[in-house]
C-alpha positions in Angstrom: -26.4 113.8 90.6 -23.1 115.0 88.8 -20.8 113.0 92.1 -22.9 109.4 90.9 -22.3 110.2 87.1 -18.8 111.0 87.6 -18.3 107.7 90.5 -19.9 105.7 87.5 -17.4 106.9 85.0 -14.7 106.2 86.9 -15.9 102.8 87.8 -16.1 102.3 83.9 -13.1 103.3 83.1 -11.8 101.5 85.7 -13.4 98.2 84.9 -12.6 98.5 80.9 -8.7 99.3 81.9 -9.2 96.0 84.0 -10.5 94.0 81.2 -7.2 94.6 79.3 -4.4 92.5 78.4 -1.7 93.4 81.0 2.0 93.7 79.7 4.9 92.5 82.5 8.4 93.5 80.9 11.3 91.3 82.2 15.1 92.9 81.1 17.7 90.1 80.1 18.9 90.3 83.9 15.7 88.8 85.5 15.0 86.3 83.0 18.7 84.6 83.6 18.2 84.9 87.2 14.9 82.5 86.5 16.5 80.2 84.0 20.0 79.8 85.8 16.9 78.4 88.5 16.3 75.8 86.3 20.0 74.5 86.3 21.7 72.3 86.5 20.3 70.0 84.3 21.2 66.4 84.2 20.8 63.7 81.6 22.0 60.2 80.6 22.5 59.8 76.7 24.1 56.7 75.2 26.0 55.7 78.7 27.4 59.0 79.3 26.2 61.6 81.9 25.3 65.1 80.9 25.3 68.0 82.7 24.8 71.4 81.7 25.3 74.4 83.6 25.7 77.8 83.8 22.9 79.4 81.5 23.1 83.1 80.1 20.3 84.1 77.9 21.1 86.8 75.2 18.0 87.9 73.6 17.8 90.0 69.8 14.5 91.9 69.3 15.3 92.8 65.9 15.0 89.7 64.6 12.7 87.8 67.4 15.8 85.9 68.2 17.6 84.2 71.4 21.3 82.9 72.0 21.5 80.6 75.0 25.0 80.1 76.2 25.9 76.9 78.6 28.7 74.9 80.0 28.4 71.2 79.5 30.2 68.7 81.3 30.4 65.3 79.9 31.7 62.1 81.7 31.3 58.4 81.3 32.9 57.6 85.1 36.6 57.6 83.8 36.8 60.8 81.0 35.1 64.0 80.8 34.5 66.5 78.2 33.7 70.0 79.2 32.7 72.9 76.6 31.3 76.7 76.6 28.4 76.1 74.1 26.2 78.6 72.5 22.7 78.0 70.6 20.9 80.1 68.8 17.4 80.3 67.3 14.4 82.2 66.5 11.7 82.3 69.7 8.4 80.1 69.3 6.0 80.5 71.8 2.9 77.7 71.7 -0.6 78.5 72.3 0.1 75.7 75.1 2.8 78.0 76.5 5.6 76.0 75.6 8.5 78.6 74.6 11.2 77.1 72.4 14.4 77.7 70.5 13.0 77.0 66.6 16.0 75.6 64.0 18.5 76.4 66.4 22.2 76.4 65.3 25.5 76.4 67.3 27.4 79.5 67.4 30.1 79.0 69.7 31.9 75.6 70.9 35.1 76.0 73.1 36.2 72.8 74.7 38.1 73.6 77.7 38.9 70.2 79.0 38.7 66.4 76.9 40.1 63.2 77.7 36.7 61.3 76.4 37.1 62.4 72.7 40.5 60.9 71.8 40.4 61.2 68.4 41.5 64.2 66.0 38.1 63.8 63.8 35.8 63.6 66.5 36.8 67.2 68.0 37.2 68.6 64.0 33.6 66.9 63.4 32.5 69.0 66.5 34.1 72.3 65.1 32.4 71.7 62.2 29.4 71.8 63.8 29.5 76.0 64.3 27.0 77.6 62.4 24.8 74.3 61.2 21.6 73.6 62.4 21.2 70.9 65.0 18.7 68.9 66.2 18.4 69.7 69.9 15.1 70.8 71.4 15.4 73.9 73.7 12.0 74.6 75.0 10.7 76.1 78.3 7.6 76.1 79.7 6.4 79.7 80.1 3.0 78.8 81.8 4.4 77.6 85.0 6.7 80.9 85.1 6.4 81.5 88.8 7.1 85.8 89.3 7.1 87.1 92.4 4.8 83.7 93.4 2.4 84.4 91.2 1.7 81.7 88.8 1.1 83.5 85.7 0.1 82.3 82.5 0.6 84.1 79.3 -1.1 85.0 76.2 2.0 86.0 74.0 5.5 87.5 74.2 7.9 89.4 72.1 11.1 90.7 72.6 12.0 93.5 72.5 15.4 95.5 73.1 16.9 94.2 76.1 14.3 92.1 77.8 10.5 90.2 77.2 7.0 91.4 77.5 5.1 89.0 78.0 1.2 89.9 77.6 -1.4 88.0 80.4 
């Protein structure tokens, strides 16, 4: 009788634990290895082709904020524009699962090449961009987060130092 009571506390216990919300912790490493997965990206604005590269994800648990650092390349077929850009933002995430970048300002703009912007004010009106809000969308969809092939769909997340828990 004592072997069943004890077999039917552990399946208890086992079945409550079960129940639980279960915590995956991803460190900064992992999560750029999935979003430089997601690069490049490519877009056409206004005649001009956009691509941008070369994602690395800084993340700041002390204040629930992320800094995404990218090179963009910018050409319209004859003159490019190429620039190490850095956004950041506090972290949203949606009871839809859409993770996103909320009021996210520029922190770092370094052009490295530029034959498209030939004019003094354009690249000052650029620089003066650094530390302003902009109105760029940076969102992500965490429900489709594929990790280790399982399709995973989370509840919340927080950051905390040096990586992400996110809570299934």
């Amino acid at each position: 009788m004592k072997n069943i009571a004890r077999i039917l506390l552990v399946c208890t216990l086992s079945c409550s634990h079960i129940a639980k919300a279960i915590d995956i912790t991803l460190n900064e490493t992992q999560i750029n290895q999935m979003v430089s997965l997601q690069f490049p990206v490519h877009h056409k604005y206004q005649g001009l082709n956009v691509i941008v590269s070369k994602p690395m994800v800084d993340l700041y648990a002390e204040n629930q904020s992320v800094t995404i650092f990218a090179d963009v390349f910018i050409f319209d077929g004859t003159n490019t524009f190429e620039a190490s850009v850095g956004l950041n933002g506090s972290v949203n995430y949606s009871s839809t699962g859409m993770l996103s970048v909320k009021d996210p300002s520029i922190v770092k703009f370094d052009i490295t090449e530029n034959t498209l912007l030939n004019t003094p004010e354009a690249i000052e009106n650029i620089k003066n961009t650094l530390g302003r809000q902009v109105p760029v969308e940076v969102s992500f969809n965490a429900q489709a987060m594929n990790l280790g092939g399982l399709n995973l769909s989370p509840k919340s997340l927080r950051i905390i130092d040096n990586g992400l828990v996110l809570t299934l």
